[in-house]
C-alpha positions in Angstrom: 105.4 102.8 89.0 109.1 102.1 89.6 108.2 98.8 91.5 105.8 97.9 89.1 108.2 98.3 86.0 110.7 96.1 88.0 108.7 93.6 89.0 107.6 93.1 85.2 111.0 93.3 83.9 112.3 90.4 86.1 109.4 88.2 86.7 107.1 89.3 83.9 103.7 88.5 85.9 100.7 87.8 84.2 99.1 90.8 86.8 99.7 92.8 89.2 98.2 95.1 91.3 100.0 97.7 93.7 98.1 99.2 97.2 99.3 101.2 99.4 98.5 100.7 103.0 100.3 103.8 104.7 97.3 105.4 105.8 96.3 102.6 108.0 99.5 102.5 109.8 99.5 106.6 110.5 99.1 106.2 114.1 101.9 103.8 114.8 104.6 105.1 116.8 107.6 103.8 114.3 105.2 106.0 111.0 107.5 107.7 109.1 105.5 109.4 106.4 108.6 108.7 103.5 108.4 105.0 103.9 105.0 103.2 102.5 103.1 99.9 103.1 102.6 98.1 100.2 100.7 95.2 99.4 101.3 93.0 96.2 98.6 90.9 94.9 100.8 89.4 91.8 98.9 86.6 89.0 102.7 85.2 88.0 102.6 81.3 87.0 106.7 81.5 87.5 106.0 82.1 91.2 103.0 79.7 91.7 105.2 77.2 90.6 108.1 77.8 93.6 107.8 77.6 97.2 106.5 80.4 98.8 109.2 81.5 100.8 111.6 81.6 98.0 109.0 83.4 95.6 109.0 85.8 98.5 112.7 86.2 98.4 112.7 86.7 94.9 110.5 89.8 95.0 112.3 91.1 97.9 115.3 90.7 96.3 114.2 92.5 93.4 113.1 95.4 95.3 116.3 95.7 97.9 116.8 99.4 97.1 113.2 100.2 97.8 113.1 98.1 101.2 116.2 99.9 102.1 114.9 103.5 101.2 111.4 103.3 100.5 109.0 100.5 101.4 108.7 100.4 105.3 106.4 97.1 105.1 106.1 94.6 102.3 102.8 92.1 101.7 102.7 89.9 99.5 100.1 87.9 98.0 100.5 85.4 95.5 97.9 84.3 93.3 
């Protein structure tokens, strides 16, 4: 919820939809079971309209605490 609520308060997408992929990766040596795969499938015009490697820096940059502490792996699709 905390990623979602900051993703809508800076970019204010027209969706978006949060799954977490941790389960998938269990078996992987590096697993660390406090740090999630996420993928983000966000509808957001104001990113459509950029290039993709800067939209992707803008939601990383958003969520820097969370790829510090949190998020082990970040996907993100842009629709």
């Amino acid at each position: 919820d905390q990623i979602r609520e900051k993703i809508n308060k800076e970019i204010n997408p027209e969706d978006i939809t949060l799954i977490d992929n941790s389960q998938l990766h269990r078996k992987h040596k590096s697993f660390d079971p406090q740090r999630f795969h996420i993928k983000i499938i966000i509808k957001s015009q104001k990113l459509k309209n950029m290039d993709k490697v800067t939209a992707h820096k803008e939601i990383f940059s958003i969520l820097k605490e969370e790829m510090n502490n949190k998020i082990h792996a970040l996907e993100i699709e842009i629709i």
